[in-house]
N, C-alpha and C positions, 0 to 999 in steps of 0.2 A: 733415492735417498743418499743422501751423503753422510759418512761415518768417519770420524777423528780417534783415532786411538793415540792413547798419549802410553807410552813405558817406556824402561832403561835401555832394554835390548829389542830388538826385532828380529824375526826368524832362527834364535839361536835358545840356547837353555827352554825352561820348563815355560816363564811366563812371556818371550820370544816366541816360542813355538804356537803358544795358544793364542796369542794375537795375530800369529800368519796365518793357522786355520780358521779362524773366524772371517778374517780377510778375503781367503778365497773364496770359501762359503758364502761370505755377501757376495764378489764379484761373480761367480753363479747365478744368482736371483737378481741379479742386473742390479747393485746398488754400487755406486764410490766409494772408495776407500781408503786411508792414507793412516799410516804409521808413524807418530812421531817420535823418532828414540833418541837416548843421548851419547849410548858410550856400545865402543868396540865395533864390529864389521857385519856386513850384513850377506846372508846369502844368495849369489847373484839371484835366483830363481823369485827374490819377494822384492827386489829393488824398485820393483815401479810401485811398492806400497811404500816406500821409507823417505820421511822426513828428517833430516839432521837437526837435534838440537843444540847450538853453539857448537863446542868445537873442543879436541881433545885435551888443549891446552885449561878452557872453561873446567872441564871435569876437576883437571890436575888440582888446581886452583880450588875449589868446591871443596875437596878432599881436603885440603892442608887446612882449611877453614873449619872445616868439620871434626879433622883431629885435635885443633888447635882448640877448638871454644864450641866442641861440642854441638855443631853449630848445620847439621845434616838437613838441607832443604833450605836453607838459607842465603846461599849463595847462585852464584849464576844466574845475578840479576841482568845485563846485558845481553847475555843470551835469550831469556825468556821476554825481557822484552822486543827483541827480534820476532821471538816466536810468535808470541802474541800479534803482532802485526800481520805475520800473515796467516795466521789463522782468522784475524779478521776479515780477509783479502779470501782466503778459500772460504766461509761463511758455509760452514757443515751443518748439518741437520740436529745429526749428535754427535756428542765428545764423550767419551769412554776410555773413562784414566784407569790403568792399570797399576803397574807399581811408580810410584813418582818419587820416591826417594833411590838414591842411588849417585849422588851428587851430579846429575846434571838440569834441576828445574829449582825454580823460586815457586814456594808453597806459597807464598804470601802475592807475590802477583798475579801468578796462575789463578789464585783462589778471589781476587780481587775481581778478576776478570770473566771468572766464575758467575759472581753473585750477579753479576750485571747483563750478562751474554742475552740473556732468554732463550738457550738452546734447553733440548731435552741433554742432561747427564747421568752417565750412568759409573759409576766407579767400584771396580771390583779389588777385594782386598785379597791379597794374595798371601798377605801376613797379618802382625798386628802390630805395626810399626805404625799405623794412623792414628790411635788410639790410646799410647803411650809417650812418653818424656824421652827414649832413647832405643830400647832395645824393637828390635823387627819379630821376638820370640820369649816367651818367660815361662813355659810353662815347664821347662827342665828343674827351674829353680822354683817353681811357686809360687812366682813372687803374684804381687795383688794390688800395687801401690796403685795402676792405670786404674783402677776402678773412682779413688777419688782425690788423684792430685798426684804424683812421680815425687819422688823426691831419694837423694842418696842413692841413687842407682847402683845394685849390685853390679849389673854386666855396662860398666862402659869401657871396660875392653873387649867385649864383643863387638859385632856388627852393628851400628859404624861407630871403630873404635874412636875413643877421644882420651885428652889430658886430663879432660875437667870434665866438672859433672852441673848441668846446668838442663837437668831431666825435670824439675821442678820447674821454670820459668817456659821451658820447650812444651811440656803437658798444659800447661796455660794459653801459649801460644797456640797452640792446635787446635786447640778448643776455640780458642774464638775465632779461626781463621776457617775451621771444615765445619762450621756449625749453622745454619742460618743461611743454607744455600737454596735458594726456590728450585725446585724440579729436580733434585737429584734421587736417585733411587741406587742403594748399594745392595750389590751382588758379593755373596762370598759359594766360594766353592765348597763349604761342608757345613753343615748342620752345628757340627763343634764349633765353629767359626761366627756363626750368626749368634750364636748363646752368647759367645762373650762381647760380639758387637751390641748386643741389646742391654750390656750390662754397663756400658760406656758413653762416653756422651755424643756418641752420635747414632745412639738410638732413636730420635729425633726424626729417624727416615725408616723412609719404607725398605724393608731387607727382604731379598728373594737369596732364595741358593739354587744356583746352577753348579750341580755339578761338574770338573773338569773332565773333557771328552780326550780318548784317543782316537786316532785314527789307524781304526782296525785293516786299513786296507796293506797299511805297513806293518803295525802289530798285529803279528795272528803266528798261529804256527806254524813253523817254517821245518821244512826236512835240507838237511845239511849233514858235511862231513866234519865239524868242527869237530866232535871231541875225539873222532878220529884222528885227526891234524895235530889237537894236542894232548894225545895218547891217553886218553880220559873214557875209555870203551868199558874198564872194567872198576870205574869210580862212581862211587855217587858225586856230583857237582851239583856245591852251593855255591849262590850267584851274589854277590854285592853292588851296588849300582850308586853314585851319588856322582850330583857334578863337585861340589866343593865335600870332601871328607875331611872330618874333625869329631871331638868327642860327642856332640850333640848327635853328630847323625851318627855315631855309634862305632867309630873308628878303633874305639879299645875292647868295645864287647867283641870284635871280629875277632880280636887277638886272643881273648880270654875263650869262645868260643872253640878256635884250631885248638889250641890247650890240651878241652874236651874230648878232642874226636880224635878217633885211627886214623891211619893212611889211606885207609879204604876213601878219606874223605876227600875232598880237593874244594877248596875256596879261593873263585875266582872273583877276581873286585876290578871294577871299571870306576877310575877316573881318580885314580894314586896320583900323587905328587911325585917327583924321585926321592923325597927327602923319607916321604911314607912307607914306598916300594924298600928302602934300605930296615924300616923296624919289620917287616913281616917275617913268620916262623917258616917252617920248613912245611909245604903242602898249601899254602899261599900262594896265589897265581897272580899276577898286577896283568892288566890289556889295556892296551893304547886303542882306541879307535875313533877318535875326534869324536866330532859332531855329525854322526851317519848312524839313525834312525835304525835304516835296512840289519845295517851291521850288529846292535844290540839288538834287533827282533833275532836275531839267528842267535844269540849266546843267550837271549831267555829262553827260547826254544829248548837249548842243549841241556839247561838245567834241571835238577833232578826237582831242586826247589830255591826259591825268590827271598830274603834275607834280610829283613829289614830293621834293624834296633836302632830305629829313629827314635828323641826325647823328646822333638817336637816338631808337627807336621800338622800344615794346615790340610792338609786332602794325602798327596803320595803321589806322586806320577807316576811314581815307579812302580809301586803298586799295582798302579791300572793297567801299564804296561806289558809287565810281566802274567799280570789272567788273561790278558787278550793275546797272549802269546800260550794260553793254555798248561801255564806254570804254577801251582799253588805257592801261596807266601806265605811265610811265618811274621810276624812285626807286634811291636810292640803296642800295648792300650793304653796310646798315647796321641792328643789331636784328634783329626780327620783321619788317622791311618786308619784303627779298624772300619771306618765306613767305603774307603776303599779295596777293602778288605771282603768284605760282606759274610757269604758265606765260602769263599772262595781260597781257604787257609786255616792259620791256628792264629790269635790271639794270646800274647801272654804278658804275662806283668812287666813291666818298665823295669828295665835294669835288672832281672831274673837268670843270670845265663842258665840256672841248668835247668829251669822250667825251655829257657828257649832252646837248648841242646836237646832234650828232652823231644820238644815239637820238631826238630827236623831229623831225627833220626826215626820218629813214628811217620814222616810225610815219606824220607828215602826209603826207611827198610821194610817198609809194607806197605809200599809202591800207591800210598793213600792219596791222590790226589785228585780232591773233591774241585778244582777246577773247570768252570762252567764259560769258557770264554766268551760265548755270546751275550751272559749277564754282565759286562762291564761296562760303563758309562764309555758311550763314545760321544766322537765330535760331532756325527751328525745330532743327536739330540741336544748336544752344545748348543750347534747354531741355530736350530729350529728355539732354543727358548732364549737365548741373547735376541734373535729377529724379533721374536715375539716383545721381548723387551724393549726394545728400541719404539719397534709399533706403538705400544701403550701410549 
């Protein structure tokens, strides 16, 4: 069998990484496989899965389009139609779109091409930017507009930011472009995520939820001299993790949080900006450690506990992560988090700090960690239920 994945990134961040393990995983079971991405680098170890979609320059271009006229998936029509050609030329079995916005595909040709293929498709939503006039996330604010039309978009300064708000005419668009596709079956990674796809118009289709897998054979618990290294032998250590930090994934409750606590405490955050690394308080730790997997199983490991005051998460990677490293997590009942959460942690209210100060000084100082590593969703039953899917 032949397998087509289409996303932004390939073997890098959250929905990068889970397209390279499913990739190996097919090539395992003896199937092809090929990655089509549009923006930034790929690492050498998945280059024989990766497809280039257009070109860095296409991206740039897409962007100013999309800030200009709001206009996210609508550009890098030359590129896609490249694409498209050979992907008629490689003629895959299935195609399995991941995230497709991210300015480097044309919704509108892709989808065009779509309706007509006769392949099995399979499109997993990583967010809820399919479903919507603009935003990729709304449930920080509430909003409700994607249920029957966009319109006035609060966040179009968010992701993907624009001048103009044309979330009304884009909500119409989508609909009649991801709607009326023969043979498509969408996957989301949580139960929260399926609810609000069943409540939008492309309920229309069959929804399965696979949950996201890690792989435990790099996440697990690791023995290490780190918090000896960073003199952390007689601290509790809380862990923060995001690749992009900002207020949604909870960048101000960190601060309001140290606030809270003694010295006795140390809060370390993976994946500061320098502009970020200069607002932290004193008992704030900023780590650098690229894109190396190995590297953050060892500082979940060190942690006392896993930190998470996301306002909106479709699943949690970090999450899953950090219990396969044998770490309980605190996060907030928000999204997919508490289901990556399970019983594996504390739950507490959205935006609560001293409910969540509260939960991690009962995880640290009474050494309470209900963590069950082998309960967490890994990649192997990923792939065994994407195969299965594909199969069908």
């Amino acid at each position: 069998m032949k397998v087509l994945m289409i996303n932004s990134v390939c073997g890098i961040r959250s929905t990068g990484r889970i397209c390279t393990d499913l990739a190996v995983g097919l090539e395992k079971q003896g199937h092809e496989v090929k990655i089509a991405y549009g923006r930034e680098n790929v690492p050498a170890e998945f280059e024989r899965f990766a497809v280039k979609i257009g070109s860095d320059l296409d991206v740039k271009l897409h962007g100013i389009k999309a800030r200009a006229f709001d206009a996210m998936g609508f550009g890098s029509v030359n590129a896609t139609k490249e694409f498209i050609h050979w992907v008629r030329e490689y003629d895959p079995d299935v195609i399995h779109l991941h995230n497709i916005h991210g300015y480097y595909i044309n919704i509108e040709l892709l989808f065009d091409y779509l309706r007509t293929c006769g392949k099995k498709i399979i499109w997993t939503l990583h967010d809820c930017w399919a479903f919507t006039g603009h935003s990729a996330y709304f449930d920080a604010i509430h909003c409700t507009r994607w249920k029957d039309g966009c319109h006035h978009c609060p966040q179009k300064s968010e992701y993907p930011k624009s001048l103009t708000d044309r979330s009304k005419r884009n909500w119409l668009k989508k609909k009649d472009i991801f709607t009326g596709v023969p043979n498509l079956t969408i996957i989301t990674p949580s139960d929260w995520l399926k609810d609000l796809v069943e409540k939008s118009f492309l309920k229309e289709y069959p929804i399965i939820v696979v949950h996201n897998g890690v792989d435990t054979t790099v996440f697990n618990p690791v023995e290490s001299d780190f918090r000896t290294n960073h003199g952390l032998e007689d601290k509790y250590l809380i862990l923060g993790v995001a690749a992009v930090w900002e207020k949604r994934k909870g960048f101000d409750d960190f601060i309001e949080l140290r606030q809270k606590l003694d010295q006795n405490y140390q809060i370390m955050m993976v994946g500061l900006t320098n502009k970020q690394k200069k607002l932290l308080l004193s008992g704030m730790i900023p780590i650098d450690i690229g894109d190396d997997p190995a590297k953050l199983a060892e500082i979940y490991s060190a942690a006392d506990v896993f930190v998470n005051p996301t306002y909106e998460e479709v699943l949690g990677m970090v999450n899953l992560e950090a219990v396969a490293c044998g770490t309980a997590v605190v996060t907030y009942n928000t999204g997919g988090s508490p289901e990556a959460v399970g019983d594996n942690g504390i739950v507490v209210q959205k935006g609560d700090i001293q409910k969540l100060t509260e939960a991690v000084k009962r995880v640290c100082e009474s050494r309470e960690n209900p963590c069950v590593p082998d309960s967490v969703f890994n990649k192997r039953d990923m792939i065994k239920q994407y195969s299965d899917a594909y199969s069908k």
